[in-house]
KOLVO-692550 format. One record per atom (N, C-alpha, C): x, y, z; atom name. Coordinates in Angstrom, 2 decimals, padded with zeros to 5 digits. Layout:
X, Y, Z, CA
...
// end
This chain:
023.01, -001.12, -024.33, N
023.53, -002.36, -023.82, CA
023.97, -002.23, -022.37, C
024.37, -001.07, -022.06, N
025.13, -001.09, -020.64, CA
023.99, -001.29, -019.50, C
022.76, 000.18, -020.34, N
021.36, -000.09, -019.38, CA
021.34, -001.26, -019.16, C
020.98, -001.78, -020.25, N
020.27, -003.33, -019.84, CA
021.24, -004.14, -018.76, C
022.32, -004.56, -018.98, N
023.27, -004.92, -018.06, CA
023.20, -004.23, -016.80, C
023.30, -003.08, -016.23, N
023.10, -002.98, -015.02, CA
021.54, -003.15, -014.67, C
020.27, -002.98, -015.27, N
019.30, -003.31, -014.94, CA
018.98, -005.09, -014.93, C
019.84, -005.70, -015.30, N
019.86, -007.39, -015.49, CA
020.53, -007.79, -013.56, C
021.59, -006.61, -013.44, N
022.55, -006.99, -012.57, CA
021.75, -006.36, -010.81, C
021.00, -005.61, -011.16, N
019.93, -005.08, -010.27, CA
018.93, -006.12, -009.55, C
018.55, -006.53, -010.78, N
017.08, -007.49, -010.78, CA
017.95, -008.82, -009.94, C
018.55, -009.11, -010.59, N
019.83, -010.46, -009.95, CA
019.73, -010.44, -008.34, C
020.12, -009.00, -008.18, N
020.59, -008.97, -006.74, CA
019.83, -009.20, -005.91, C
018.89, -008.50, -006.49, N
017.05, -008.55, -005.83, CA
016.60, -009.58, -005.35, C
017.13, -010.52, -006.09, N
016.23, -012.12, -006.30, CA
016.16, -013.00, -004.81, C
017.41, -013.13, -004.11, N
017.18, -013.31, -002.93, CA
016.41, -012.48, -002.30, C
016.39, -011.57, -001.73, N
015.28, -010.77, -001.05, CA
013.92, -011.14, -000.71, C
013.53, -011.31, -002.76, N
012.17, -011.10, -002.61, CA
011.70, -012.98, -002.88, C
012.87, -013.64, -002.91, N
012.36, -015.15, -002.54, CA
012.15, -015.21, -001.01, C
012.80, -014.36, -000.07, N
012.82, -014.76, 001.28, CA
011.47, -013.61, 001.51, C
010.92, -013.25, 000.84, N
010.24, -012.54, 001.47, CA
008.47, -013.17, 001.65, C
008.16, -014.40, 001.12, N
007.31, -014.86, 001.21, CA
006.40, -014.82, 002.38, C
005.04, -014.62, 002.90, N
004.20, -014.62, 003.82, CA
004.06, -015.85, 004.37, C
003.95, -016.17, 005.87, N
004.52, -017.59, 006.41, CA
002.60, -017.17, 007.36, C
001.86, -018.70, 007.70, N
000.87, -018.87, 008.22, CA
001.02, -017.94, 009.81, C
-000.02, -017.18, 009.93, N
000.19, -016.45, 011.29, CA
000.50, -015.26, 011.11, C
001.04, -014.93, 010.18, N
001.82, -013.40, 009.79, CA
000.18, -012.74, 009.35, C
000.55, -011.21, 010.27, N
-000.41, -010.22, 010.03, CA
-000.32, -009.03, 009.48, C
-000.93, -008.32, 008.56, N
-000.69, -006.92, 007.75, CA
-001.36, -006.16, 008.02, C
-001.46, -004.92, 008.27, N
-001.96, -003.29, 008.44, CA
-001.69, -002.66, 007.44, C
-002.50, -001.83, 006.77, N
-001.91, -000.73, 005.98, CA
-002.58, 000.25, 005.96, C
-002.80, 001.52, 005.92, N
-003.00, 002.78, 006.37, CA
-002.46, 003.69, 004.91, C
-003.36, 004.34, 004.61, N
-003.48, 005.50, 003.18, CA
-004.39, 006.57, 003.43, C
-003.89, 007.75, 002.31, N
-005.06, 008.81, 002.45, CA
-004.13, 009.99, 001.88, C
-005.45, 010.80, 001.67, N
-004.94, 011.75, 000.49, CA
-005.76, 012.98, 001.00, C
-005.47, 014.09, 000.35, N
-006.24, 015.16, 000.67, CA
-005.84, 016.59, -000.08, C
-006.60, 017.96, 000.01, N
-006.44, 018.89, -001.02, CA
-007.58, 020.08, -000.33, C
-007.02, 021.60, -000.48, N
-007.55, 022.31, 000.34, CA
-007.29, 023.42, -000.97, C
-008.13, 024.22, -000.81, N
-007.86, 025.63, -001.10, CA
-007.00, 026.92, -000.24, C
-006.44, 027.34, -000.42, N
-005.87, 028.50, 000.65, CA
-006.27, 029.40, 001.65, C
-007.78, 028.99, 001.15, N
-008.87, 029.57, 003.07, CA
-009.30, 028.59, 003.42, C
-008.91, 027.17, 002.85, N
-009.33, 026.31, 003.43, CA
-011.23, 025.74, 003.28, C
-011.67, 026.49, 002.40, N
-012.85, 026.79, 002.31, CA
-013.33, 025.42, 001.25, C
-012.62, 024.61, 000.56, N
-012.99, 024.09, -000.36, CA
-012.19, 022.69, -000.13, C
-012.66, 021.67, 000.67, N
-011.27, 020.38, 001.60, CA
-011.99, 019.50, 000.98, C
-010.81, 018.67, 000.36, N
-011.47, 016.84, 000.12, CA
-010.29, 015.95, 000.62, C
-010.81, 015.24, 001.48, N
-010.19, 014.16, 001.76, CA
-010.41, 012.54, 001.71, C
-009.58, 012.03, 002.51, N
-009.92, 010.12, 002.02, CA
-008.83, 009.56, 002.88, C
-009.51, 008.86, 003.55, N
-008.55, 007.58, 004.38, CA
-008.75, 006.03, 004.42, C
-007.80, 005.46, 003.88, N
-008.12, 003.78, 003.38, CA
-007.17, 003.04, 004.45, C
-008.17, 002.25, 004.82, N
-007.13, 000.89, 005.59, CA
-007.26, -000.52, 005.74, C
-006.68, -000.84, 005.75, N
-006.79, -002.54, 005.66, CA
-006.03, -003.49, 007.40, C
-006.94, -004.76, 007.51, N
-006.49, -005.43, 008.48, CA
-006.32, -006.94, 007.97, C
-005.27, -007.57, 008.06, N
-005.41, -008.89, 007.22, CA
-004.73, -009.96, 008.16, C
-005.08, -011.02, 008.48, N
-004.17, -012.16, 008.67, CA
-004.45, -013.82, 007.59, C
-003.02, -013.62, 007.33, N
-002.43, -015.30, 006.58, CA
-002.88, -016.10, 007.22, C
-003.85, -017.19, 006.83, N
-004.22, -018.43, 007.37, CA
-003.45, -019.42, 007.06, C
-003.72, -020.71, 007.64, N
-002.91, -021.88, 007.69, CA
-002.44, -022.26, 006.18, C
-003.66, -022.06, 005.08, N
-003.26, -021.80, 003.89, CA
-002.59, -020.67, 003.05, C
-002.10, -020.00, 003.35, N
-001.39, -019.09, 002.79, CA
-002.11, -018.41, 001.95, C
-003.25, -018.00, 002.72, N
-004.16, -017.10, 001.78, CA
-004.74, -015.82, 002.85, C
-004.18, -014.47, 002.14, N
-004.48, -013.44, 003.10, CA
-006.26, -013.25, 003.49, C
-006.50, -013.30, 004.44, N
-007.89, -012.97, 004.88, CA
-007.98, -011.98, 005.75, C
-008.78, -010.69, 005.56, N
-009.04, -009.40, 006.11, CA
-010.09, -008.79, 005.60, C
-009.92, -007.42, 005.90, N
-011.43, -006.50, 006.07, CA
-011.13, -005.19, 005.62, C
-011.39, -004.96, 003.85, N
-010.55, -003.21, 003.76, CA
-011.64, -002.23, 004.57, C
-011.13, -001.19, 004.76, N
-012.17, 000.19, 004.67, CA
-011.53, 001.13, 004.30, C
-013.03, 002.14, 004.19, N
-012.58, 003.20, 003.25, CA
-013.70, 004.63, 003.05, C
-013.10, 005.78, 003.64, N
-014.04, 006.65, 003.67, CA
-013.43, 007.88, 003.36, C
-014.73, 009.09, 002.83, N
-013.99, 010.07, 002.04, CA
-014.92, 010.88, 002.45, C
-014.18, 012.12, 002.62, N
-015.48, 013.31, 002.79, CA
-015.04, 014.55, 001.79, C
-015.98, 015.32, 001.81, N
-015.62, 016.60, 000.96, CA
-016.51, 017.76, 001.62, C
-015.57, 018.77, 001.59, N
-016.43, 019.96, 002.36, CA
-016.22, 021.04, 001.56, C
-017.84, 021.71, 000.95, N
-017.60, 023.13, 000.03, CA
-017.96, 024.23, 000.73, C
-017.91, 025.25, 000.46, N
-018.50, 026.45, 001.20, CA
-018.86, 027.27, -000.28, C
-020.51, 027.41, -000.17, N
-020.89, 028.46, -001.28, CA
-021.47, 029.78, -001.27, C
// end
């Protein structure tokens, strides 16, 4: 019971925030990701980099362009 109550009293608080946080016409987004993994000589690398470019139109509908590329390098 208590969980729930402070997780009720959490969410509550939140609520303004994420009402004001709405996307307004003109507003633009970037986002930038990527991951990667090596062996210890380095001999065995995979990587990946994702990004996105977006702008909100007059309708409030995001319009952009993802990309996304990955390489992998073995040595045998």
């Amino acid at each position: 019971m208590n969980r729930l109550f402070k997780t009720s009293l959490m969410v509550a608080a939140m609520l303004p925030a994420i009402a004001g946080a709405a996307p307004m016409a003109g507003d633009k987004e970037i986002t930038l990701g990527g991951a990667g993994s090596s062996d210890k000589d380095f001999d065995d690398t995979v990587f990946s980099v994702q990004g996105s470019w977006g702008a909100v139109s007059e309708r409030i509908v995001l319009v952009g362009r993802p990309a996304d590329c990955q390489c992998a390098g073995y040595r045998g």
